[in-house]
N, C-alpha and C positions, 0 to 999 in steps of 0.2 A: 718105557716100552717093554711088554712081554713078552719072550721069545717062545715059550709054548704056542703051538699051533693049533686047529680044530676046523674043519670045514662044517660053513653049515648051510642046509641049504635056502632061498632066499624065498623058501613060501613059512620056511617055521621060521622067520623073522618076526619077532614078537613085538604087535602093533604100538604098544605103549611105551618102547624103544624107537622106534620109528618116528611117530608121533615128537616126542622129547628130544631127540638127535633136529626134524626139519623144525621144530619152536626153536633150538638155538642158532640153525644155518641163515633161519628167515629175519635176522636179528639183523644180517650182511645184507638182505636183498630186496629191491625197489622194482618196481617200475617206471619206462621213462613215458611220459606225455608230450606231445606236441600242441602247442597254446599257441592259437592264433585270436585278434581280436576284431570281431566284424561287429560295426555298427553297434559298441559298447558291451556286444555280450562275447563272452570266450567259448569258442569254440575246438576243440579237444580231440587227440584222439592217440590210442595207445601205438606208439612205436619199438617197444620192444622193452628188453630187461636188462640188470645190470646187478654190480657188487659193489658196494660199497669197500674202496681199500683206503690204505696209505704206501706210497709208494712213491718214492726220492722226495719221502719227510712230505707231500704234498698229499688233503683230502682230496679222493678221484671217484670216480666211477668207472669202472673197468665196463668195457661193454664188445660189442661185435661195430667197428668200423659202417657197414651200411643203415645203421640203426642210428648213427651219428648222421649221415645223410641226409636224413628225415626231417633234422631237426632244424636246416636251413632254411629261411622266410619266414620263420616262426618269430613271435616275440617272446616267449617265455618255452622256457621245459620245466615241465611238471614232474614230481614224484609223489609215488603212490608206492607207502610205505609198510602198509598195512597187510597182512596175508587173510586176514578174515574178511575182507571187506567194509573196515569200518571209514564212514564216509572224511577221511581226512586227509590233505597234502600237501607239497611245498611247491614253491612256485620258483624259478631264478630266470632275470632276464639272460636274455642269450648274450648280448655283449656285457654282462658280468661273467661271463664263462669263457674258461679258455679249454678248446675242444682241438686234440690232437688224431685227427685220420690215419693212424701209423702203418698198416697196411693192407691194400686191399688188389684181388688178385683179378684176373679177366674172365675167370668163371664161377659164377658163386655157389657151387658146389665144390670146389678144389680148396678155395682159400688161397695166399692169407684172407683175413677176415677180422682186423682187430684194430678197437680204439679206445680211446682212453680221455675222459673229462674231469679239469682241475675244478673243481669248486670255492666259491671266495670264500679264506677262510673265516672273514671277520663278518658273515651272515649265516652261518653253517651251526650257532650255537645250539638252537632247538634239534636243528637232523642229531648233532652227536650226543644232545642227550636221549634221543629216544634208538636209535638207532646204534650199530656198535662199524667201526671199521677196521677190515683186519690189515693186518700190516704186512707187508709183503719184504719190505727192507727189513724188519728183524728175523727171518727165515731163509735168506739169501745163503748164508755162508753154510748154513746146513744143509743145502743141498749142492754144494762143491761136487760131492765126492756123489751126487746119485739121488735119485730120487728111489722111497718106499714101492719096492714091486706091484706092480695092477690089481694084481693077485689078494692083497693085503686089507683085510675088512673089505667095507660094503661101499659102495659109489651111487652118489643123491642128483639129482638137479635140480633146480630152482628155477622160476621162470613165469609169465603172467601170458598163457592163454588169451588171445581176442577173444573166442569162444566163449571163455567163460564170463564176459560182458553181460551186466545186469544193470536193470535202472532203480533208480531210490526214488521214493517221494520227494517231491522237491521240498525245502524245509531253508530253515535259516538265511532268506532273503533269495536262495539259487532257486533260478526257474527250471535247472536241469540238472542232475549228480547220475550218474554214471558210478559204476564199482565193476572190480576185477578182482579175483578171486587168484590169488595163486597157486600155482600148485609142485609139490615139493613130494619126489618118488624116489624109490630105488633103481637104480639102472644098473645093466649089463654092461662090461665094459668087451668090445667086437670085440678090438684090437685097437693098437697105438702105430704111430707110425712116424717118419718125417717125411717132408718135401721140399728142397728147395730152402733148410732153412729152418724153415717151421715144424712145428710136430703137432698131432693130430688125435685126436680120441674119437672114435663113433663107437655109439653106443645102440643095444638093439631094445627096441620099444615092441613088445609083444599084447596086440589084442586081443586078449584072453577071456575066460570067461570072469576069473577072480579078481581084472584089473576093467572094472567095468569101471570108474570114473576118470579114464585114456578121455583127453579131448581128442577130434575126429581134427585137427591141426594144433600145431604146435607153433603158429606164427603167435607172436607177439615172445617166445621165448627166446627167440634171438637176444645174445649178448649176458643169460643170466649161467648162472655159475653151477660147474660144476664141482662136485665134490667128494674126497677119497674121506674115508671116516674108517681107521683101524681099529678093532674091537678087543674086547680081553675079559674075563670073569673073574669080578669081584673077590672077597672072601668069605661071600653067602652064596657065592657059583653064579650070580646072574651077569650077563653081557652087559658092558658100560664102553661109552667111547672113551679110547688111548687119547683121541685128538681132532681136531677138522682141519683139515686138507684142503685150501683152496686148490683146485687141480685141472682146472678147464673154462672156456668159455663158451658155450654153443652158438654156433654162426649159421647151421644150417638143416633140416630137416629133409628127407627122403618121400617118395610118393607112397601110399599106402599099399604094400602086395602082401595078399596071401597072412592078410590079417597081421601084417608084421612092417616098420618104417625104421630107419636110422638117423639118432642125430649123430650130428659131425658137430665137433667144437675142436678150439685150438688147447693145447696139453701144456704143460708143467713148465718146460723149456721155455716158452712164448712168457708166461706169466712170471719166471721168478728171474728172466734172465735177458730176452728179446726186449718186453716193455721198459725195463730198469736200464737198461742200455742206452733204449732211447732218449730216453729221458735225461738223460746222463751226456752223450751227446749234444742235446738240443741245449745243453744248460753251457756245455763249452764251447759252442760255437759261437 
């Protein structure tokens, strides 16, 4: 870490930093599918996003609790791993999955809002060679003493749009392909907060004229990650990421006013220390 400092601000953020910072975030991030089967053909539909981690030594999927919801009466969950939309995914029965609801609160703007899915590890070979999953139990001890101030580099989200839903020629035996496109931005960090327990980020999403590809909602990004990413200049002067930050989960998005909406997601505390607890618990009892 470099302790020289520099503000900068977040329209001379230089695209092909951007660009190169969300190709390695998207490396973490999926989309979940709900798979139902009628009359031999599957029929589909996006229920939100998620992280791929490891956390108490277990492959998971970090996600938002009502997004786990969804995925009851289904026979398979889908993932759509792809950020370009290219037409490929995984499939896992639901009772090969163990899906933990860990908390959810009685208003779903307040929160909590967070869950968590173990993945079998002995069918998971192809996801972790293509995809990477970060680890959350090797980061633990480093944040004893404190998490890296708000303030600290630039904060990303990840997440998969309903919105941006497109259809494919149907090809290779499917009478029907669907794609989603995700999308991966720089975000404002409001403010941090706790409740009850949990801690909290919302973030402000501005309709601007320079952020003209803003979907007009943000459903389907339920449960995908956010992220702190600290910055530093090289010894040719150019900005390179320190590191990524797994740092948030987004559970909930705001009504559109005044060309401006707020996601709320669960913050650092929830992720490196509330989940791993749980988890931890559920294994001693």
């Amino acid at each position: 870490m470099k302790d020289k400092s520099e503000l900068i601000n977040i329209m001379d953020f230089p695209d092909e930093l951007s660009d190169s910072i969300c190709q390695t975030l998207s490396n973490f991030s999926i989309a979940l599918l709900r798979i139902v089967i009628d009359q031999n053909h599957e029929k589909f539909s996006l229920i939100g996003s998620g992280t791929l981690v490891i956390v108490n030594g277990q492959f998971s999927i970090l996600t938002a609790e009502h997004v786990l919801a969804e995925i009851e009466g289904s026979e398979y969950l889908g993932l759509l791993t792809s950020y370009r939309g290219n037409p490929h995914r995984y499939k896992f029965e639901t009772n090969h999955l163990t899906i933990h609801r860990i908390a959810k609160g009685q208003n779903d703007s307040d929160g909590p809002d967070i869950g968590l899915i173990i993945l079998p590890h002995e069918t998971i070979g192809r996801l972790k060679a293509e995809k990477s999953f970060f680890n959350i139990d090797r980061r633990r001890d480093r944040f004893n003493q404190g998490f890296i101030p708000i303030d600290r580099g630039f904060w990303f989200t990840l997440g998969f749009p309903g919105v941006f839903e497109f259809d494919i020629e149907p090809n290779r035996g499917f009478s029907e392909i669907k794609g989603y496109y995700g999308l991966c931005g720089i975000s404002g960090i409001r403010k941090e907060y706790e409740n009850n327990g949990y801690d909290y980020l919302e973030m402000s999403i501005k309709y601007e004229s320079h952020n003209k590809n803003l979907p007009n909602s943000f459903g389907g990004v339920s449960g995908g990650g956010i992220w702190q990413v600290p910055l530093s200049r090289n010894n040719q002067g150019s900005l390179e990421p320190d590191e990524y930050i797994l740092s948030g989960v987004i559970f909930y998005q705001t009504q559109l006013q005044e060309n401006q909406r707020f996601l709320r997601g669960h913050g650092r505390n929830v992720i490196y220390f509330k989940v791993p607890e749980y988890m931890k618990e559920l294994k001693n009892s």
